[in-house]
C-alpha positions as CSV (number, residue, x, y, z in Angstrom):
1,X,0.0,0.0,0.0
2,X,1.1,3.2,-1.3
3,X,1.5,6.2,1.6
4,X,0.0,9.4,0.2
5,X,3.1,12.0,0.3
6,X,2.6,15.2,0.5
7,X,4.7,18.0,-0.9
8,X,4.9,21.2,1.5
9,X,6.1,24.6,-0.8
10,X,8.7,26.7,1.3
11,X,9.6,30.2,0.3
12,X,12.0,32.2,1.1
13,X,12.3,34.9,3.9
14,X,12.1,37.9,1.5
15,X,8.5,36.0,0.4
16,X,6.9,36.0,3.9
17,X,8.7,39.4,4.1
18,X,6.5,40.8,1.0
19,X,3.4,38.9,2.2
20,X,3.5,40.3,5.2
21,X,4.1,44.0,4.1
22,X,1.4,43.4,1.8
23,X,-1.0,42.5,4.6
24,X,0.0,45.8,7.0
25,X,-0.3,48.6,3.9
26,X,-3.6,49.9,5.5
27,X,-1.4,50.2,8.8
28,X,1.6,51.7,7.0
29,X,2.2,55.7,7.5
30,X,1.8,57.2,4.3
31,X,3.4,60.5,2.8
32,X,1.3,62.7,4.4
33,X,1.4,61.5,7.8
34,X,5.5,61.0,7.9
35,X,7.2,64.7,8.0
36,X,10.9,64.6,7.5
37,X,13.6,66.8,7.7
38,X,17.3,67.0,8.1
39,X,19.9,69.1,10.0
40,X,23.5,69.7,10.6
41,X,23.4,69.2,14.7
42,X,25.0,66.3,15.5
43,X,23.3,62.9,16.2
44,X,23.8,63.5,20.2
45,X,22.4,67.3,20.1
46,X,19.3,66.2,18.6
47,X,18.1,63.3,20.7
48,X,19.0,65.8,23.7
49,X,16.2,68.6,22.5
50,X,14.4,65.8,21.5
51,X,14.1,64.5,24.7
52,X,13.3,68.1,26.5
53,X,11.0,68.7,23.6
54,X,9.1,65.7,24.3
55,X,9.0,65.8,28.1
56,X,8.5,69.5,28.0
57,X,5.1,69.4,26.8
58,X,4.1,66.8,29.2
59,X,4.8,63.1,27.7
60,X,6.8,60.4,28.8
61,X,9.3,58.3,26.5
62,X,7.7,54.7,26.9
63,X,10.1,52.9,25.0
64,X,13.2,53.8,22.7
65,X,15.0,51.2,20.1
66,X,18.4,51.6,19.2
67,X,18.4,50.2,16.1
68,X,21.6,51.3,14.9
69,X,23.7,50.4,18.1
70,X,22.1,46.6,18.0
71,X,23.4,46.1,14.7
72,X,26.9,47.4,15.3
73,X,26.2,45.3,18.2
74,X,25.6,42.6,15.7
75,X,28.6,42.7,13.9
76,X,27.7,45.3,11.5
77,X,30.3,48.1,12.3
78,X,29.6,50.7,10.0
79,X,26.5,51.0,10.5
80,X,25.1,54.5,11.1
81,X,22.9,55.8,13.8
82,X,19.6,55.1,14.3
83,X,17.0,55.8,17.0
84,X,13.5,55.2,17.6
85,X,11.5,57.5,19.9
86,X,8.3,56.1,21.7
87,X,6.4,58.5,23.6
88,X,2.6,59.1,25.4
89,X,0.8,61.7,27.3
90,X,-1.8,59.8,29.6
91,X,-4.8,62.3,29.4
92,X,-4.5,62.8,25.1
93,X,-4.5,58.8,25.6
94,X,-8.0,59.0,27.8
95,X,-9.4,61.5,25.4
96,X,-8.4,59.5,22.2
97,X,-10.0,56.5,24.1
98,X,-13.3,58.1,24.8
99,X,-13.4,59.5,21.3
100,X,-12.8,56.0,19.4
101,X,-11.2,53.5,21.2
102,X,-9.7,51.8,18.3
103,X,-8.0,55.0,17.9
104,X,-5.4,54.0,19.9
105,X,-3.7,52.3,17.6
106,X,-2.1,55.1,16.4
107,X,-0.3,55.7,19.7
108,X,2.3,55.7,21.2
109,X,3.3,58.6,19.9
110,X,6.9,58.4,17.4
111,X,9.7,60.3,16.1
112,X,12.8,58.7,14.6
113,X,16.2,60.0,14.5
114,X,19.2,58.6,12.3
115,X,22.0,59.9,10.1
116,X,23.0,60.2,6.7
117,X,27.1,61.4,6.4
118,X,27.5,64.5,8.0
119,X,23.3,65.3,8.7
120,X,21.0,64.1,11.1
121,X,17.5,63.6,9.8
122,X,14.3,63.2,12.3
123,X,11.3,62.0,10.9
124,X,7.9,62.7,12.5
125,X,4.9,60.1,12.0
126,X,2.1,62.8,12.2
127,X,-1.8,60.9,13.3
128,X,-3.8,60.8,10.2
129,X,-6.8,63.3,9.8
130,X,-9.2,61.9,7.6
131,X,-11.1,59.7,10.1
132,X,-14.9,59.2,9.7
133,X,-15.1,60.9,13.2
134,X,-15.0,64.0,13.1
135,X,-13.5,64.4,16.8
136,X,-11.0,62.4,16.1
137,X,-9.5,64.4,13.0
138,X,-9.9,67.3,15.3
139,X,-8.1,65.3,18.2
140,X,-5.4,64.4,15.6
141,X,-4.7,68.1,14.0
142,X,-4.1,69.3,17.7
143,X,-1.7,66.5,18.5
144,X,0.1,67.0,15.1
145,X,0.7,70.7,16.1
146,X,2.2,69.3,19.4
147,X,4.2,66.7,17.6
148,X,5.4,69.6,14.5
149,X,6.3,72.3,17.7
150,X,8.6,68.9,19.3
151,X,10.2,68.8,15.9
152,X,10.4,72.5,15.4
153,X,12.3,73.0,18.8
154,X,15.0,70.5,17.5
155,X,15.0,72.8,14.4
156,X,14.9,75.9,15.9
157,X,12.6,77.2,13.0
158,X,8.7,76.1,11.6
159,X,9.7,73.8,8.6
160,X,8.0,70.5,9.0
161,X,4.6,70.9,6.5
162,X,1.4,72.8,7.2
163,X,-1.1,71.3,9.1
């Protein structure tokens, strides 16, 4: 008696990679809601005004990844800087809750910091503002002043978009 065999397809990591992209794109940030810009200060200077910006105006950094000193970590030793900022204020986080509570999604709060040669460029993930909900565009243009005002004090001048 013949045992039924059956064949299971692999794929390769940049497959699932691509599948799973593919699956998020709804979740992505999109052009409009990422505001980048770059500066000569150096790497160290900006995540220090960063970090006053941010606590400043009343959040807390929940979380920060060091992206770029885990793969230097890793063996890879030129790699540049890269830093991701994770931050929350508890009462926009019970307002966006009793607003829509799937809202929340969209927080904590982030801003990324790396470096190309010589710059240093931050990028701002700004909350998107075209929500069925009215309150919660109006919720999100308020925090995205907040969040361009964090950037602008690292810049020291209003350059990241109009709001």
């Amino acid at each position: 008696m013949n045992t039924p065999r059956i064949k299971i397809q692999t794929y390769s990591a940049s497959t699932y990679i691509a599948i799973l992209l593919i699956a998020c794109l709804p979740l992505l940030a999109t052009a409009d809601t990422i505001v980048q810009v770059i500066t000569d200060k150096p790497f160290e200077d900006v995540m220090f005004e960063l970090e006053f910006a941010i606590t400043e105006r009343n959040f807390r950094i929940t979380g920060r990844n060091s992206i770029g000193k885990g793969l230097r970590d890793r063996g890879y030793e030129d790699f540049s800087e890269v830093e991701v900022i994770h931050f929350c204020n508890l009462e926009y986080v019970y307002e966006a809750l009793h607003i829509d509570p799937a809202f929340i999604a969209q927080m904590p709060c982030r801003i990324t910091v790396h470096t190309e040669e010589t710059k240093t460029v931050v990028s701002l993930i700004l909350l998107p503002e075209d929500h069925i909900n009215d309150r919660v565009n109006d919720f999100s243009r308020r925090m995205n002043v907040i969040l361009r005002e964090i950037g602008d004090f690292v810049l020291e001048q209003n350059n990241l978009g109009d709001s």
